[in-house]
TIVO-2410 file (N, C-alpha, C; in nm, 3 decimals):
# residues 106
REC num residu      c1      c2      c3 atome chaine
REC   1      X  -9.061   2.558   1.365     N      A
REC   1      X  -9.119   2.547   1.232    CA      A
REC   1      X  -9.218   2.660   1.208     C      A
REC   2      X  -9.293   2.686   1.316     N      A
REC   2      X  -9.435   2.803   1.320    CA      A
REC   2      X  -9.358   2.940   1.287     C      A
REC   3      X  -9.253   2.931   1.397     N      A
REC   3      X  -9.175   3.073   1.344    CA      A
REC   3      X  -9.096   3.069   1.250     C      A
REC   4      X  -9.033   2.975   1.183     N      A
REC   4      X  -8.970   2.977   1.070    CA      A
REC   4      X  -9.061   3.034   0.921     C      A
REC   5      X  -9.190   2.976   0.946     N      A
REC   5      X  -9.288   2.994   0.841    CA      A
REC   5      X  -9.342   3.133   0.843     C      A
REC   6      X  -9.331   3.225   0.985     N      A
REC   6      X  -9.405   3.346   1.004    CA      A
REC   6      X  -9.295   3.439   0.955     C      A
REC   7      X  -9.149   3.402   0.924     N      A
REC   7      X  -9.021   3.471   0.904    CA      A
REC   7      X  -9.037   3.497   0.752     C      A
REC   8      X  -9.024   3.374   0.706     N      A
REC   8      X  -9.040   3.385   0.544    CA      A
REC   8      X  -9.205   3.457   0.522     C      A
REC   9      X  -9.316   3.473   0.564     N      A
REC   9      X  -9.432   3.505   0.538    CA      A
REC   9      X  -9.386   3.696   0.532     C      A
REC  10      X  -9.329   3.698   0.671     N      A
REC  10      X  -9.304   3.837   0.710    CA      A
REC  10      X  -9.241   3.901   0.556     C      A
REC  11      X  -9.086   3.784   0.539     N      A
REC  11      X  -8.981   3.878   0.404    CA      A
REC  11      X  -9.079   3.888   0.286     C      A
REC  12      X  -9.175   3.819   0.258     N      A
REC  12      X  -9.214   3.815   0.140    CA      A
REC  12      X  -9.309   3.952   0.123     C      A
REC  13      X  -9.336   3.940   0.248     N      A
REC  13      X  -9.448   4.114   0.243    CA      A
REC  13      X  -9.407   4.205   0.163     C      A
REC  14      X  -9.239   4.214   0.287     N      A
REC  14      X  -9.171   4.344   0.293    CA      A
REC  14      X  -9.070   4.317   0.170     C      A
REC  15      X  -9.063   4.217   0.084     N      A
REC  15      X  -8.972   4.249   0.012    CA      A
REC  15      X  -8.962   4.382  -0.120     C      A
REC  16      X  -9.096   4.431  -0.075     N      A
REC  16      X  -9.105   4.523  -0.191    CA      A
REC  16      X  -8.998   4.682  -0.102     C      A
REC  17      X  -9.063   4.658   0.029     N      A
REC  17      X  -8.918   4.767   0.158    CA      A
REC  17      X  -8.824   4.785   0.142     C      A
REC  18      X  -8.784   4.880   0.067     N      A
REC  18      X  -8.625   4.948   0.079    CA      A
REC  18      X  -8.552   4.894   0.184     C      A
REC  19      X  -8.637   4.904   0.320     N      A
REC  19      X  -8.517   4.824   0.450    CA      A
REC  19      X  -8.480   4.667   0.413     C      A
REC  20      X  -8.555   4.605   0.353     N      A
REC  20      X  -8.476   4.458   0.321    CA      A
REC  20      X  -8.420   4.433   0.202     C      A
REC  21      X  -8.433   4.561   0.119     N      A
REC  21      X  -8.308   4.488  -0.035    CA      A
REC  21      X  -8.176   4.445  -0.046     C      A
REC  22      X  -8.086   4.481   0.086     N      A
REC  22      X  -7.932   4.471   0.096    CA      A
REC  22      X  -7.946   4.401   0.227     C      A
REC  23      X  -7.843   4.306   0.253     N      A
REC  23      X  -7.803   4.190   0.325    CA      A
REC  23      X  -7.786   4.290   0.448     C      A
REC  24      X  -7.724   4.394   0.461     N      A
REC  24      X  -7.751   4.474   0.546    CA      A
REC  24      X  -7.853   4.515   0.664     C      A
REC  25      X  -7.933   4.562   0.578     N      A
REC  25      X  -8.077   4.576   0.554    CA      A
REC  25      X  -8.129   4.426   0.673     C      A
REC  26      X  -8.082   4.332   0.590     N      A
REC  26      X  -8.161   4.224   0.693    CA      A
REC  26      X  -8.115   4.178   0.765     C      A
REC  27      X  -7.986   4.231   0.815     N      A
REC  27      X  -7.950   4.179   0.952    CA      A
REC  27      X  -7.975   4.274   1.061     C      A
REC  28      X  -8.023   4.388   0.997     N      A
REC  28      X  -8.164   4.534   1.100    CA      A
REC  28      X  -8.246   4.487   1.111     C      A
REC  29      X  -8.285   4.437   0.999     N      A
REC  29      X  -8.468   4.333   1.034    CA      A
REC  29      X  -8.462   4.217   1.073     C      A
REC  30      X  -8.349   4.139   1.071     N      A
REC  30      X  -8.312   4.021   1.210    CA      A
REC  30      X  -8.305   4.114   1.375     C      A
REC  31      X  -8.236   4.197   1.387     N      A
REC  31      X  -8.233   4.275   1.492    CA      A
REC  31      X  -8.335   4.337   1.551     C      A
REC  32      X  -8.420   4.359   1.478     N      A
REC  32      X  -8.531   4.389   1.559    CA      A
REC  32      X  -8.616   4.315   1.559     C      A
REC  33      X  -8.608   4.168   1.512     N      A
REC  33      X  -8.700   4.104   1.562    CA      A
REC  33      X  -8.643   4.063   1.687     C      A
REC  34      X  -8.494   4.034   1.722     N      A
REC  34      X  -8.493   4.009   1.857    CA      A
REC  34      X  -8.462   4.099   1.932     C      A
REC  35      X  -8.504   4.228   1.860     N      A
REC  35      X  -8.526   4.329   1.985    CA      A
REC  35      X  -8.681   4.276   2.073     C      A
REC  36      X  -8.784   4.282   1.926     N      A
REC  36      X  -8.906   4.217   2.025    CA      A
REC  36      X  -8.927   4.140   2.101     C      A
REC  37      X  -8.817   4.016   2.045     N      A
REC  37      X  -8.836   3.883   2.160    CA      A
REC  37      X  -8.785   3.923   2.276     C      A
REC  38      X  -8.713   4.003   2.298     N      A
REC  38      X  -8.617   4.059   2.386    CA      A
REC  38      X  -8.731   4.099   2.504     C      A
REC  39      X  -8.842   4.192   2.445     N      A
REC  39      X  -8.905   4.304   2.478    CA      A
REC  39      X  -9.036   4.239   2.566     C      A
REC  40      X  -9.043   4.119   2.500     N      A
REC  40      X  -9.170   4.031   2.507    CA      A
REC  40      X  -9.163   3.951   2.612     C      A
REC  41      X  -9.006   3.880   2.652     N      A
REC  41      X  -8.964   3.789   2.699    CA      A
REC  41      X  -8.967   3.890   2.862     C      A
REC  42      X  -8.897   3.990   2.832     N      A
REC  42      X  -8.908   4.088   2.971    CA      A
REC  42      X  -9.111   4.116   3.006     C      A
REC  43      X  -9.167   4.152   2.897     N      A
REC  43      X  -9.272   4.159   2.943    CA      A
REC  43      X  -9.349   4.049   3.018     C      A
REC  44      X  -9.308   3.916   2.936     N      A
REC  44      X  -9.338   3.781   3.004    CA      A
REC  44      X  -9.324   3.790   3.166     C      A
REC  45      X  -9.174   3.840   3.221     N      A
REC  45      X  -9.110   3.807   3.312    CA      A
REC  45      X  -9.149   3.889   3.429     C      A
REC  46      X  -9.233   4.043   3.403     N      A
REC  46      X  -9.264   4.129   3.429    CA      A
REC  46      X  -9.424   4.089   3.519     C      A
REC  47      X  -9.494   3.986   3.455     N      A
REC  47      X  -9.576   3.939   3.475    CA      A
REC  47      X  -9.738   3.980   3.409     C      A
REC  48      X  -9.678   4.034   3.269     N      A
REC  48      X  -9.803   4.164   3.170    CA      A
REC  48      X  -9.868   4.017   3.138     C      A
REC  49      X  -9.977   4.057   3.127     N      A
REC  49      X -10.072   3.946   3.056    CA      A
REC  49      X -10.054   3.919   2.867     C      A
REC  50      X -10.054   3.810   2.835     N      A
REC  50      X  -9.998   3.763   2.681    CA      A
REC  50      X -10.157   3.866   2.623     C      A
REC  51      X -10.248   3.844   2.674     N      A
REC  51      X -10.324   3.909   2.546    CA      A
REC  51      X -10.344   4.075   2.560     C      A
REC  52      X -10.219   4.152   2.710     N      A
REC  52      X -10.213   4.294   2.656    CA      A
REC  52      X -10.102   4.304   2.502     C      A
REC  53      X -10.001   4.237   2.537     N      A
REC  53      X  -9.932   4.220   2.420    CA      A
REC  53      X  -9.983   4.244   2.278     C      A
REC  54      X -10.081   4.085   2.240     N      A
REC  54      X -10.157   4.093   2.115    CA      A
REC  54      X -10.224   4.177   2.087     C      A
REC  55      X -10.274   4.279   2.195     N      A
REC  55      X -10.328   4.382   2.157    CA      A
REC  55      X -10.257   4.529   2.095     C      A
REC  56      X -10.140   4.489   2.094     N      A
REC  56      X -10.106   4.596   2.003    CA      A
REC  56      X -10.075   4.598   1.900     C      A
REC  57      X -10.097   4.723   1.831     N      A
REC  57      X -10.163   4.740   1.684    CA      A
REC  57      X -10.019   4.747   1.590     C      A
REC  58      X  -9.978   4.636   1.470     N      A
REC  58      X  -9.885   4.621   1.439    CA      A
REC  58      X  -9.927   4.632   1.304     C      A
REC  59      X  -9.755   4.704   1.187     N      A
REC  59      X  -9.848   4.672   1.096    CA      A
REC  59      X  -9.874   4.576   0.985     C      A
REC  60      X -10.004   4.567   0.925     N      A
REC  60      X -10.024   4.441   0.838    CA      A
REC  60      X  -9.899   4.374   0.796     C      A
REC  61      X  -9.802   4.379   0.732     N      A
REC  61      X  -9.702   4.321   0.697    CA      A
REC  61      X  -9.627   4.244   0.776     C      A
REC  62      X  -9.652   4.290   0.923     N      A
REC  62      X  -9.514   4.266   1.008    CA      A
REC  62      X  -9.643   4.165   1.162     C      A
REC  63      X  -9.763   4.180   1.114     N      A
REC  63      X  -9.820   4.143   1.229    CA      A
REC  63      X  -9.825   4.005   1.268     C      A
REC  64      X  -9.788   3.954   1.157     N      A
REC  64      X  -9.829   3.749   1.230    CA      A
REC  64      X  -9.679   3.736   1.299     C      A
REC  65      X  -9.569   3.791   1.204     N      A
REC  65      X  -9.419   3.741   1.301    CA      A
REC  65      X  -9.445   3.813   1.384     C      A
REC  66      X  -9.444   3.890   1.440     N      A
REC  66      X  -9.481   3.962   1.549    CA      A
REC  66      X  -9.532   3.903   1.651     C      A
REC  67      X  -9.646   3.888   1.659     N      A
REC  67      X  -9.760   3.805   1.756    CA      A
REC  67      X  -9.688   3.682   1.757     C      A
REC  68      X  -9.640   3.617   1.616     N      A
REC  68      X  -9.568   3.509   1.639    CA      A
REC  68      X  -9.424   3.456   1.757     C      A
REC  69      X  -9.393   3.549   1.753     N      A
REC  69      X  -9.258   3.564   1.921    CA      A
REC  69      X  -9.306   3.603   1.991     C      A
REC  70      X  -9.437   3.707   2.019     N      A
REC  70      X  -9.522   3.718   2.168    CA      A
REC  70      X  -9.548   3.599   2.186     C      A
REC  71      X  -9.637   3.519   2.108     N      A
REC  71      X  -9.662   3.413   2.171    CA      A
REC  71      X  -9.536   3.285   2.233     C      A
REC  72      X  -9.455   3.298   2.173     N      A
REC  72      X  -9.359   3.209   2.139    CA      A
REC  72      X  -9.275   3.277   2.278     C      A
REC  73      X  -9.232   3.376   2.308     N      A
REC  73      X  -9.185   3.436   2.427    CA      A
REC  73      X  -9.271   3.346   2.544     C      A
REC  74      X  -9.443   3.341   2.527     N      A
REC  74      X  -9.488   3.302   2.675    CA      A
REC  74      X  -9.526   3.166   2.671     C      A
REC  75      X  -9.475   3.063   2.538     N      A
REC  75      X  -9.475   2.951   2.557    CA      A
REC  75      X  -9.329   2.865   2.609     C      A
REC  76      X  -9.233   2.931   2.595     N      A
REC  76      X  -9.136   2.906   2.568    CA      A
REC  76      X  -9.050   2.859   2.724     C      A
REC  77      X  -8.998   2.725   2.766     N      A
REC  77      X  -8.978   2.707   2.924    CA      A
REC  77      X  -8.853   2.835   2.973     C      A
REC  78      X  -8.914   2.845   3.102     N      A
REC  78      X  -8.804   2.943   3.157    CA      A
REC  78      X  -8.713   2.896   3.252     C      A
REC  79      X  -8.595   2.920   3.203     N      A
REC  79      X  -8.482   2.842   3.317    CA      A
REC  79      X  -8.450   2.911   3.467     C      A
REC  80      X  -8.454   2.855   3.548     N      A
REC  80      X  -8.435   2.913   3.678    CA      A
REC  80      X  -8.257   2.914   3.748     C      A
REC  81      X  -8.213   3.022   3.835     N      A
REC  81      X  -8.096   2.971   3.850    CA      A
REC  81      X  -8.071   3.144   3.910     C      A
REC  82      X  -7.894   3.169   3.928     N      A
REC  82      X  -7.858   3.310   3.879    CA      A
REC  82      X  -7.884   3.346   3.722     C      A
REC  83      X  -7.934   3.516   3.763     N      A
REC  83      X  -7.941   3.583   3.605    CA      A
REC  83      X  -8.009   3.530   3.561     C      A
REC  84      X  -8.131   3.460   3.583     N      A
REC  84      X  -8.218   3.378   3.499    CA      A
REC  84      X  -8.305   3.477   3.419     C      A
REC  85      X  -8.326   3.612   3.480     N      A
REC  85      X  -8.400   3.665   3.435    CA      A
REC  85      X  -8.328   3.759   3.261     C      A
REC  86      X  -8.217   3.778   3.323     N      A
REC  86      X  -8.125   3.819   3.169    CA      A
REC  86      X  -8.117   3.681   3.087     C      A
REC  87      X  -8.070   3.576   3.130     N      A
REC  87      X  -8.051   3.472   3.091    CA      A
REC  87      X  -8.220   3.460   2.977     C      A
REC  88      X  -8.303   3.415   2.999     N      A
REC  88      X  -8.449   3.430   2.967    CA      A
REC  88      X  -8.432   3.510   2.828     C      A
REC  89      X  -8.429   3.643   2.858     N      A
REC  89      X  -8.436   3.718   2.752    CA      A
REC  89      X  -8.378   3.700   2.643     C      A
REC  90      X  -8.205   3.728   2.692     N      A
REC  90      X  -8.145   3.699   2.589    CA      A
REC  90      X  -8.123   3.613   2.515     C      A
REC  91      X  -8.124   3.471   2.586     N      A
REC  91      X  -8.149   3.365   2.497    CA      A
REC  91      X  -8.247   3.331   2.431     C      A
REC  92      X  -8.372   3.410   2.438     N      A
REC  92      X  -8.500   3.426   2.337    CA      A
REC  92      X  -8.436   3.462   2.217     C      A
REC  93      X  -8.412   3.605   2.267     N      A
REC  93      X  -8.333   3.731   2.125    CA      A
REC  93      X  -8.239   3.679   2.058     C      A
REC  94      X  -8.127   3.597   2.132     N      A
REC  94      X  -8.068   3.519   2.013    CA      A
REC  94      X  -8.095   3.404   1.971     C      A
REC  95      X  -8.201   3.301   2.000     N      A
REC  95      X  -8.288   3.239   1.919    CA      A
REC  95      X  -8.352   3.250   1.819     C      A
REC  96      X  -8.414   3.393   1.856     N      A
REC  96      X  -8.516   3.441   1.733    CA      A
REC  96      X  -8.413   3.512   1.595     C      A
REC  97      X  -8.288   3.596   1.652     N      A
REC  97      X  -8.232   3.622   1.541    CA      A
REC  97      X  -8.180   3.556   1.456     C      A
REC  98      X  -8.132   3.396   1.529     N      A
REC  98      X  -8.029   3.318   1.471    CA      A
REC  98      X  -8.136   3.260   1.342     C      A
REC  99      X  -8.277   3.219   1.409     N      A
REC  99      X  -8.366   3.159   1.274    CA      A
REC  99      X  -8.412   3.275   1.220     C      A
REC 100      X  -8.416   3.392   1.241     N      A
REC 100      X  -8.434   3.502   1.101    CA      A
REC 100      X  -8.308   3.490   1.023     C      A
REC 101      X  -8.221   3.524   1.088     N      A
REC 101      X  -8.063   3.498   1.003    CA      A
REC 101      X  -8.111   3.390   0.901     C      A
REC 102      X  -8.067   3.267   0.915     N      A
REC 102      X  -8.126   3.131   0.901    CA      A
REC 102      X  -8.230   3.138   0.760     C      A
REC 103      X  -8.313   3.185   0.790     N      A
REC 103      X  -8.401   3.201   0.687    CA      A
REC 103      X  -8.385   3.251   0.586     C      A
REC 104      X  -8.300   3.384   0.642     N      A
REC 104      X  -8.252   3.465   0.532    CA      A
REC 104      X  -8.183   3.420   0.407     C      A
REC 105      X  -8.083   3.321   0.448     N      A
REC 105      X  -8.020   3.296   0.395    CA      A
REC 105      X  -8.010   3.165   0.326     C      A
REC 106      X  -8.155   3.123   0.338     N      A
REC 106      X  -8.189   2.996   0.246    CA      A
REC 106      X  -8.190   3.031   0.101     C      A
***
């Protein structure tokens, strides 16, 4: 729900952005948000501390979804097993894209 609300907060910024006027367009800005979760989820796994993360400087438009999947990356349970560590990631990244998708298209 937290990230659903930080998704729509995010489009409404950027809807004035050339990158989100075409359906196109927002399945790049679905993509890189789970590039981040992607990025975050490895940093998680890496063992970086959650508040080097928040410390980087994002911009206004894009900063609460943002922080919003850092955090959401190091709350999020981690499954143990083979490949857990790809496993982890990627199933963040396509979590996070499937509810940007999702949103999009309400």
């Amino acid at each position: 729900m937290r990230f659903a609300l930080a998704v729509l907060i995010a489009i409404i910024y950027m809807v004035h952005s050339p990158i989100v006027h075409a359906s196109e367009n927002n399945a790049v800005f679905c993509s890189k948000l789970g590039e981040l979760a992607g990025r975050s989820m490895a940093a998680r796994l890496e063992g970086k501390p959650l508040t080097d993360l928040l410390k980087v400087k994002f911009d206004p438009a894009v900063r609460e979804i943002f922080q919003t999947i850092i955090r959401e990356a190091y709350a999020r349970p981690l499954v143990d097993g083979d490949n857990a560590w790809v496993r982890n990631m990627s199933d963040f990244r396509n979590d996070v894209e499937e509810k940007c998708q999702s949103s999009l298209n309400k």
